[in-house]
N, C-alpha and C positions, 0 to 999 in steps of 0.2 A: 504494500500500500504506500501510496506519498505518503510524506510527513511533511510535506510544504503547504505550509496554510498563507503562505505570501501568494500575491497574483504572479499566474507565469506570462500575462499579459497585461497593463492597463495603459489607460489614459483618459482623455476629459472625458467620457462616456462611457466605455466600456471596460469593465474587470472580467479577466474569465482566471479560475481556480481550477486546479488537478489536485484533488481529492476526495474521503468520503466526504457532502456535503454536511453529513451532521459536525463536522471538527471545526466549522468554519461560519456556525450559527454566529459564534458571538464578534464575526467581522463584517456581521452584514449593523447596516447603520439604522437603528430604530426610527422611527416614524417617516422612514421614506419612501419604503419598498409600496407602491402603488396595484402593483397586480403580480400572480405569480401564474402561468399558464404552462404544466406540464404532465411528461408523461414516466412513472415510474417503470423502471425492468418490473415484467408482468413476475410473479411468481411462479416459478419450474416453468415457465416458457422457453426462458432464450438466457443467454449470459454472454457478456461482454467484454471479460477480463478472467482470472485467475485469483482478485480480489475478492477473499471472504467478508470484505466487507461492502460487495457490491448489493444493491437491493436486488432479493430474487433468489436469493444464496441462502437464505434462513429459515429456520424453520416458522410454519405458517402464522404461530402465535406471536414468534420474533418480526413476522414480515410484518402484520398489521400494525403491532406498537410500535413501530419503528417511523410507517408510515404517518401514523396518528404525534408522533410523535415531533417529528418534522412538521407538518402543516400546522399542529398548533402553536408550536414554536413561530413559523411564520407569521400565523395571523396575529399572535400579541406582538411581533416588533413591528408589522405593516402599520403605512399610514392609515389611522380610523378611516372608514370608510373603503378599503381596500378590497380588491377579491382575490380568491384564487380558484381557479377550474382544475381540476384532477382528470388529467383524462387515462382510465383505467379498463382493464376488462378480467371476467371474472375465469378461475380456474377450477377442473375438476381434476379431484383428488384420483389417484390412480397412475397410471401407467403414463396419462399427459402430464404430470407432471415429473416423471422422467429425465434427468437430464441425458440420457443416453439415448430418448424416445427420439426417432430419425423425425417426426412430424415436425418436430421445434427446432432442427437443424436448420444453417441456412447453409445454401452452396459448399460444397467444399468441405473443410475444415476451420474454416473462418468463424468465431464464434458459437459453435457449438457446446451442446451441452455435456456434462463431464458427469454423470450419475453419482456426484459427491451430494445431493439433499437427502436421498433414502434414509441412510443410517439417520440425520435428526428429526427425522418424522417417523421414527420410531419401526422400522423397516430395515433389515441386513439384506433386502435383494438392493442389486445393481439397477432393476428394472423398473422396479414400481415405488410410489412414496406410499406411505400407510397412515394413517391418523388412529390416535385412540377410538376417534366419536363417529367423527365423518366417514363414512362407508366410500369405498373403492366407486367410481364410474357418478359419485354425489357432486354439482356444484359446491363448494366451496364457502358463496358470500360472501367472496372480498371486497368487492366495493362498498357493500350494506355495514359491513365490519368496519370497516375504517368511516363511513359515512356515521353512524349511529352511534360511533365511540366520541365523535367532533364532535354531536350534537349535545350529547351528552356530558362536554366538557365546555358547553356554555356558547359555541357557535353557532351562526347561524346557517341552516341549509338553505338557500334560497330555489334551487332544481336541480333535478337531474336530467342534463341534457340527453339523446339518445343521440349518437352517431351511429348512422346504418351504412351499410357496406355493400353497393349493388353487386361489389364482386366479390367476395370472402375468399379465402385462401378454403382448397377444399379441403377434408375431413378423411379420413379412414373409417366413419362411423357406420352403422344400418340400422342404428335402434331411437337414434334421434335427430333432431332438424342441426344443421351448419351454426357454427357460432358466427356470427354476420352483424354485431351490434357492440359498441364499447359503448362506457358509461363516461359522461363530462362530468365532476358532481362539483360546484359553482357554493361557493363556501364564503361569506363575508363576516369582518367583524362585529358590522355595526347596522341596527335596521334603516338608516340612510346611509348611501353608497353611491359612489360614483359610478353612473351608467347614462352613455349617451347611445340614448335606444334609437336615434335615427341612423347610426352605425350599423344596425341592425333590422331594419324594420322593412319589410317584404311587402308585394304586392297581393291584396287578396284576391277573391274572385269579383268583386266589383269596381275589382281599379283602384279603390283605396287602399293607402297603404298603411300595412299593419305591425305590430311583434309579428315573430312568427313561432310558429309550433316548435314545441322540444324535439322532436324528432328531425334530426337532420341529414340529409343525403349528402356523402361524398364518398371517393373512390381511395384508397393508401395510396400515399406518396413513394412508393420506395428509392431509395438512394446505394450507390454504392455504397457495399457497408453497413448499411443500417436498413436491414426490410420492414422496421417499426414503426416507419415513422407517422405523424399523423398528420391531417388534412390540411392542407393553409388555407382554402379557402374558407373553412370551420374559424380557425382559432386567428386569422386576421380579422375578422371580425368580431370574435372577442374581446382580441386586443382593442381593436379600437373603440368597442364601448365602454371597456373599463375605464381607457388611460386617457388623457391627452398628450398633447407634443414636450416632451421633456420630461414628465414621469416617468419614472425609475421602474424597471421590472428583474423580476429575479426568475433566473431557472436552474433549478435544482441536479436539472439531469440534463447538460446540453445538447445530447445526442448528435443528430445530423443537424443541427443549428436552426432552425426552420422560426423560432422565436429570436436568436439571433439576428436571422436575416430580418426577418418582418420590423423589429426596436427600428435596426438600422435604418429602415426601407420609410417608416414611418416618423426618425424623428425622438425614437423612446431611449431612454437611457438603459442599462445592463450590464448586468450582474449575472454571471453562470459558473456553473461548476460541471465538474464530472468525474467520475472516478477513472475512466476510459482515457488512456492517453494519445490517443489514437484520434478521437472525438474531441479533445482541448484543443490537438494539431490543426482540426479542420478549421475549429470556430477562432481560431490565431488569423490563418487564413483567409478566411470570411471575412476579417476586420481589417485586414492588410487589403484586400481586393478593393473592398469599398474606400478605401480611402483613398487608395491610386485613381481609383474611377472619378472619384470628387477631384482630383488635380485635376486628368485629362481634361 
């Protein structure tokens, strides 16, 4: 794991950090962080590095608190009024969750899964994860778990968005429907927030225009590198209801950069982490490209 909690990048706008992001809670600056929009490593899905201390790597009770533990942390340093969207999807116990399960590979040997969670979910196969409670082939309820435990610690839920998938990655399954949906769950401190809903606001069937319904259509972005990543057209518009031009946004996991780019693209200040050295390189990059592009 790094033990560098200094930035491996900054300047007037942008910090990005290589490490676990929880080591580096107390270098984020209280009452500024404006929005936080991201996506954590799913549980026994996919894995990133070789760090135990990457999210995804733990066992399931360690994954939620850990989670919960992070975002409320966030929301007591964020500016009152602030949000964050969790964009999350749930797992089932069993064989998908697997690190060695060939479903959750991506290409190659590039990031793949190493069958090292078994043994702490209480399981000596190489193969399958086990739970005391939760039966083998059971969802999970991670997002409800980590949603319910926020609420429960004085947050506020304000929805849960639906992101549907007209294309899902297909299944091995015969006994149930394609997983085709992730959960956004949209989390404030304070019951006034900043939202400018015409950043958001769709056209009805009358012509008028409206909010629009939780359930949202987009297709996965994938990038080299990273097959996880999620919509921009989704969370550009998120972004820009939450924030305005110069609030400060934090992301916790900066994966393929895609809230990166959007801060830049729009004007937002940022702040990222990641455990992934690989993903710091790119988002270095990212902010070195854009700034040459503003010389030319």
């Amino acid at each position: 794991m790094s033990n560098n909690t200094k930035p491996v990048y900054k300047d007037e706008s942008v910090s990005l950090y290589h490490c676990d992001v929880l080591r580096i809670l107390h270098e984020i600056p209280e009452q500024e962080i404006q929005a936080v929009i991201t996506s954590p490593t799913y549980w026994g899905k996919r894995q990133f590095t070789d760090d135990d201390s990457e999210f995804g790597c733990e066992s399931l009770e360690d994954y939620i608190e850990r989670n919960v533990h992070l975002y409320s942390s966030l929301l007591d340093r964020m500016h009152t009024g602030g949000s964050i969207f969790i964009v999350i999807q749930d797992s089932f116990m069993g064989s998908g969750v697997s690190r060695s399960h060939h479903n959750h590979w991506i290409s190659g040997d590039a990031y793949k899964r190493n069958g090292i969670d078994s043994k702490k979910q209480g399981n000596t196969s190489s193969v399958t994860a086990g739970h005391r409670t939760i039966k083998n082939k059971s969802l999970c309820g991670i997002p409800y778990r980590i949603a319910l435990a926020l609420v429960d610690r004085g947050y506020i839920w304000r929805q849960q968005i639906i992101w549907q998938k007209p294309n899902p990655m297909p299944e091995n399954v015969q006994d149930r429907t394609w997983q085709s949906v992730e959960y956004i769950l949209h989390f404030t401190n304070a019951s006034k927030y900043k939202f400018n809903k015409s950043a958001l606001m769709v056209k009805g069937i009358n012509g008028n225009l409206r909010l629009p319904n939780q359930v949202m259509t987009a297709p996965p972005e994938p990038k080299i590198g990273h097959s996880a990543t999620f919509p921009t057209r989704i969370v550009e518009k998120l972004l820009l209801t939450v924030t305005d031009e110069n609030d400060l946004v934090f992301e916790p996991f900066i994966g393929s950069g895609t809230m990166l780019q959007l801060s830049l693209k729009h004007g937002r200040r940022f702040i990222g982490c990641d455990i992934c050295q690989d993903f710091v390189r790119n988002a270095v990059e990212i902010v070195q490209s854009s700034r040459l592009s503003l010389l030319a």
